[in-house]
C-alpha positions, 0 to 999 in steps of 0.5 A: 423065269428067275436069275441065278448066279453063283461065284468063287473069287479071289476076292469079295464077291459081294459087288460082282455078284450084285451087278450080275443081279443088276444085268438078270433084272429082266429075268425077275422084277418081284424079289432079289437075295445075295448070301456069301460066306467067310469064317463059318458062316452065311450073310443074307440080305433078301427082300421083295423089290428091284436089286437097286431096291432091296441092296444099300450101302449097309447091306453090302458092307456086310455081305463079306466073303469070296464065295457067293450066290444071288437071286431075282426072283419072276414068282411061277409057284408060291406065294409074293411073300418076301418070305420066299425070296431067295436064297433059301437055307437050311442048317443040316447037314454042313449048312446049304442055300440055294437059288433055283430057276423053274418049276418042280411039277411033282411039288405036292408029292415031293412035299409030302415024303419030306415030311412023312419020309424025311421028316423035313418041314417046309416053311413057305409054298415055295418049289424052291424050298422043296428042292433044297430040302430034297438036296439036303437030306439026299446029302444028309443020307451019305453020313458024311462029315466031310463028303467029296465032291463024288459024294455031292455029285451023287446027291445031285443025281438022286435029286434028278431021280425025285424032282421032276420038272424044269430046273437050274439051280445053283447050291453053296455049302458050307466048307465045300463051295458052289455046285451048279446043275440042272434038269437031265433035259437041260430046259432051263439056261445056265453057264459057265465060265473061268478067268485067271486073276492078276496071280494066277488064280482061278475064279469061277462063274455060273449064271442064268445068261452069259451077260452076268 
């Protein structure tokens, strides 16, 4: 069991996201990770340890951005390397992190076509990792520059016909935004929501539990 929660705002996300974190504590103790993005690029701070432990007051400053993803991890696969706390990232195609809740049952075989097939390496023992790296090149396959929002719908699809097991999983990419989705069977927890900022501007949430 881990927490996941995602955020587009009109504002820094940085402390939203890190009280999200701090209410999905008792979904993992072991490691916890927030990425956000602004100008081109990713700011990652992750690490073994409680969020109280892993974020200071440095680490916030540079988490900027009002887009953004964060994670506690309870390890079910893999190893309690921080290595693999998440988010994990991958650079191609446009740029990809994720977090991800549960548990790939074909693990072995998915990590064997990336490799053979996809020519993807993966770097820890982690599900996770593999599941980002299956979205990836499922996206990578489209030889878009810029794909629409069909087009990642359809990666998302083909991620459902290799990966199988439980899973929710919350994605970032770059110049693109968030995207959410589980499992075809729902198993593990995710939701929704939206509020109107003071401008009327529309913010969005994705989170393990309606509590974040």
């Amino acid at each position: 069991m881990c927490g996941i929660v995602g955020i587009v705002s009109t504002s820094n996300v940085n402390q939203s996201l890190y009280d999200a974190l701090t209410v999905l504590q008792h979904r993992g103790q072991d490691a916890a990770g927030i990425v956000t993005f602004q100008d081109e690029r990713f700011y990652l701070r992750k690490d073994n340890g409680l969020v109280r432990d892993v974020f200071h007051t440095r680490h916030m400053h540079r988490l900027v951005g009002n887009v953004g993803i964060g994670h506690v991890r309870y390890p079910t696969a893999g190893s309690a390397s921080s290595a693999e706390s998440q988010p994990f990232y991958v650079n191609s195609p446009y740029g990809i992190t994720l977090a991800h809740n549960g548990n790939l049952t074909n693990v072995d075989e998915l990590s064997r076509d990336l490799f053979r097939t996809d020519l993807r390496h993966i770097n820890t023992n982690s599900d996770s990792e593999v599941l980002l790296n299956v979205f990836a090149h499922e996206l990578q396959k489209l030889g878009k520059l810029d794909p629409t929002k069909d087009d990642i719908f359809s990666a998302v699809s083909a991620v459902h016909q290799r990966c199988a097991g439980a899973y929710a999983v919350i994605a970032m990419i770059t110049g693109h935004g968030i995207v959410g989705f589980r499992d075809p069977n729902g198993i593990r927890p995710v939701c929704y929501g939206e509020r109107t900022d003071e401008s009327g501007r529309k913010e969005y949430m994705i989170a393990s539990e309606s509590v974040a």
